[in-house]
One Martini backbone bead per residue (centre of mass of N, CA, C, O) as a GRO file, in nm:
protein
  143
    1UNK     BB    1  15.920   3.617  18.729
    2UNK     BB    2  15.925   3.454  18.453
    3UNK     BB    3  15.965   3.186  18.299
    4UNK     BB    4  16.177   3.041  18.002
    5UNK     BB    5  16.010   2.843  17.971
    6UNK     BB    6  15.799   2.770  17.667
    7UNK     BB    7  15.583   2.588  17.893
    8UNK     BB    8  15.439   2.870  17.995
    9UNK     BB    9  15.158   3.029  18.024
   10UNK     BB   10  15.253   3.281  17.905
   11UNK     BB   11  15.345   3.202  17.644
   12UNK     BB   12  15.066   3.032  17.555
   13UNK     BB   13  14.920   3.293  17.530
   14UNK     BB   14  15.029   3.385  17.254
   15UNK     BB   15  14.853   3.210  17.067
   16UNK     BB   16  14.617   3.393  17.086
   17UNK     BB   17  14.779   3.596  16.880
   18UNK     BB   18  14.932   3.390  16.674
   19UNK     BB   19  15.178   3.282  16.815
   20UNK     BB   20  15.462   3.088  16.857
   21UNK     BB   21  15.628   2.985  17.153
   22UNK     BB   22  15.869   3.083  17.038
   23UNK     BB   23  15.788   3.380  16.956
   24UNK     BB   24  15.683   3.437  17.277
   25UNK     BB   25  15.961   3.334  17.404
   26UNK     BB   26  16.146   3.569  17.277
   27UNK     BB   27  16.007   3.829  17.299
   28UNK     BB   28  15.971   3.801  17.643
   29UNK     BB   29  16.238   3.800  17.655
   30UNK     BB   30  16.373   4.066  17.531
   31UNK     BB   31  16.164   4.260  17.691
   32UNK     BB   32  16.302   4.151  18.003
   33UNK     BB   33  16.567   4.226  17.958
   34UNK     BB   34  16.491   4.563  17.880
   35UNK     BB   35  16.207   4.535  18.096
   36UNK     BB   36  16.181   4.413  18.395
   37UNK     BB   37  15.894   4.585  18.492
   38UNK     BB   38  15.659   4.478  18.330
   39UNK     BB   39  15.387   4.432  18.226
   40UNK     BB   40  15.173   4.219  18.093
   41UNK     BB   41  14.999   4.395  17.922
   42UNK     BB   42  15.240   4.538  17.768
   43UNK     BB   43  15.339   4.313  17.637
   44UNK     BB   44  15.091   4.212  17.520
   45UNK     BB   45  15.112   4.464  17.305
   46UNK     BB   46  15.407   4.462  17.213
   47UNK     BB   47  15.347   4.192  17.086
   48UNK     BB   48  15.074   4.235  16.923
   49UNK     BB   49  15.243   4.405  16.720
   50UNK     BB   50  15.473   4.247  16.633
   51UNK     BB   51  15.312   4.040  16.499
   52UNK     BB   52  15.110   4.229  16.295
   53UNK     BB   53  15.374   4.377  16.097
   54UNK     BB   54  15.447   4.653  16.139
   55UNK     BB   55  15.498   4.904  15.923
   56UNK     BB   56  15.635   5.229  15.904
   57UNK     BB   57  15.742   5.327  16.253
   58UNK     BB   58  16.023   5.449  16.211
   59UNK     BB   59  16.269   5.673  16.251
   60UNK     BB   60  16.423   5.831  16.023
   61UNK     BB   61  16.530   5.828  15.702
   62UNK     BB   62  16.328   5.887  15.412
   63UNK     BB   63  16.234   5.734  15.063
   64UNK     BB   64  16.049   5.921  14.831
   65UNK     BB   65  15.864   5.766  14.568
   66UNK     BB   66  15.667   5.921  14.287
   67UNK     BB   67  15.345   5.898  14.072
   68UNK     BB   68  15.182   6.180  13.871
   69UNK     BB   69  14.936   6.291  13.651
   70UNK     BB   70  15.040   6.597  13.779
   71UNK     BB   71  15.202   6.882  13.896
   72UNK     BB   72  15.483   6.807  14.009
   73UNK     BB   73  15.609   7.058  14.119
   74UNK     BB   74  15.366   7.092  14.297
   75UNK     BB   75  15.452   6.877  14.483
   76UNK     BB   76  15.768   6.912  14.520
   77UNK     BB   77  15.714   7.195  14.685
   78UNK     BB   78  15.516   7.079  14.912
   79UNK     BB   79  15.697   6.905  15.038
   80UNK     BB   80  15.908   7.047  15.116
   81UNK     BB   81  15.800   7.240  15.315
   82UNK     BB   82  15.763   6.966  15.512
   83UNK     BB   83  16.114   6.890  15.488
   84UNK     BB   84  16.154   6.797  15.228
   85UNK     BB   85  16.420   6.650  14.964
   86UNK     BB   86  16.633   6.657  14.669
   87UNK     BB   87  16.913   6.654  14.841
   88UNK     BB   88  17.286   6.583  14.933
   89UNK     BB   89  17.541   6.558  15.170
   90UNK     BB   90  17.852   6.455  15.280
   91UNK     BB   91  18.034   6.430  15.487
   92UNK     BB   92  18.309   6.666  15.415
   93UNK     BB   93  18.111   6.738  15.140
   94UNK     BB   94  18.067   6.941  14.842
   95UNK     BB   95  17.883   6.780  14.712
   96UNK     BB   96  17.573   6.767  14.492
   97UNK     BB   97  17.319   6.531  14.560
   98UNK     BB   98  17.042   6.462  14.331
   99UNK     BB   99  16.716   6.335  14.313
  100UNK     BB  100  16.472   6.269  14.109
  101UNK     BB  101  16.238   6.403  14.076
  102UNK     BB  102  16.043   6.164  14.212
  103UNK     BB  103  16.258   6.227  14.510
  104UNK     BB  104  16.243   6.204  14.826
  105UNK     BB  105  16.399   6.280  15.186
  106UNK     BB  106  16.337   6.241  15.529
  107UNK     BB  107  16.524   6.253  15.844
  108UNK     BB  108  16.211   6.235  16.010
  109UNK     BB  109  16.000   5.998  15.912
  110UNK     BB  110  15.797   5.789  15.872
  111UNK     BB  111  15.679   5.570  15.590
  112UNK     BB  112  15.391   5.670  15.687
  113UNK     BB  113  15.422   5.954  15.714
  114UNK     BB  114  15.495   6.016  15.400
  115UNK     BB  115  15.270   5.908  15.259
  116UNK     BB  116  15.042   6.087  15.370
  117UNK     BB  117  15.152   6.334  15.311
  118UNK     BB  118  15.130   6.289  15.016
  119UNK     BB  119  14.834   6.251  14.996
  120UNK     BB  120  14.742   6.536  15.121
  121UNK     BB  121  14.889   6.673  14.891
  122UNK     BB  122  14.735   6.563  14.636
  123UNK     BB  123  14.445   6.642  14.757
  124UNK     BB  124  14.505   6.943  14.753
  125UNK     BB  125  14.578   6.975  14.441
  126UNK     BB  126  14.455   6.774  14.273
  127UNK     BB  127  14.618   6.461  14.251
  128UNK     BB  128  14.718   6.191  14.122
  129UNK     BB  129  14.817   5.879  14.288
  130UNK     BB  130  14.970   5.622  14.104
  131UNK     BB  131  15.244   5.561  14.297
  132UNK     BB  132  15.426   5.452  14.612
  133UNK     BB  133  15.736   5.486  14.793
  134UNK     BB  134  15.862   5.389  15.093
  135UNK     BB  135  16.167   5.404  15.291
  136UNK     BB  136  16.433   5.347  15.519
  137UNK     BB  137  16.749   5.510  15.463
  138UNK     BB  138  17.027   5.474  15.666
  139UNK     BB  139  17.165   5.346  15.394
  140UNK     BB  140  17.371   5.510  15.144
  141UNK     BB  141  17.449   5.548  14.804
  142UNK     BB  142  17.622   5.770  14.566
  143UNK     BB  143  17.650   5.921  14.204
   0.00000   0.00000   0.00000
């Protein structure tokens, strides 16, 4: 296995991906804590991923809030099909909170994943999507 050392080879070939020796061996410990048995070729995609900082691909409860040209309800019972909802209920409680009208949430989706899914419903209905934000949303409050 390679050395901790951050002036190692494998370290500083990370540099050509854009990233600081430092992030390079930080990442390089932390994947080889998880995996001790990968290939460096594995590292560096998995390092070439995190340096890009792709977001948006985290599978979780997701809150998609977004505003349309026209056509709201029908976008929001296409999404619904989908399995967005537009309420929830904490467990233990009998009450239902409602979001607001165009804010649905999706229990296992990325936030990535439910922008396309927007997109698709809109552009099957003809509706003009005029701006739109999706968030991982694992910790959240209601009143």
């Amino acid at each position: 296995m390679f050395g901790q050392d951050p002036s190692c080879s494998c370290v500083r070939a990370w540099g050509r991906l854009g990233m600081t020796q430092l992030e390079g061996f930080l990442i390089f410990k932390a994947l080889r804590e998880n995996a001790r048995n990968c290939l460096l070729v594995g590292l560096g995609l998995s390092i070439l991923n995190l340096r890009t900082k792709q977001m948006g691909n985290t599978v979780g409860h997701i809150l998609i809030s977004y505003d349309v040209n026209k056509l709201h309800t029908s976008v929001k019972s296409a999404m619904q099909e989908l399995d967005y909802r537009d309420n929830f209920q904490y467990k233990g409680e009998t009450k239902t909170y409602y979001l607001p009208n165009t804010t649905l949430w999706h229990p296992k989706k990325t936030s990535n994943q439910a922008i396309i899914d927007l997109q698709n419903t809109c552009r099957g209905l003809g509706v003009t999507l005029e701006k739109a934000i999706a968030v991982l949303a694992n910790e959240f409050k209601a009143i």
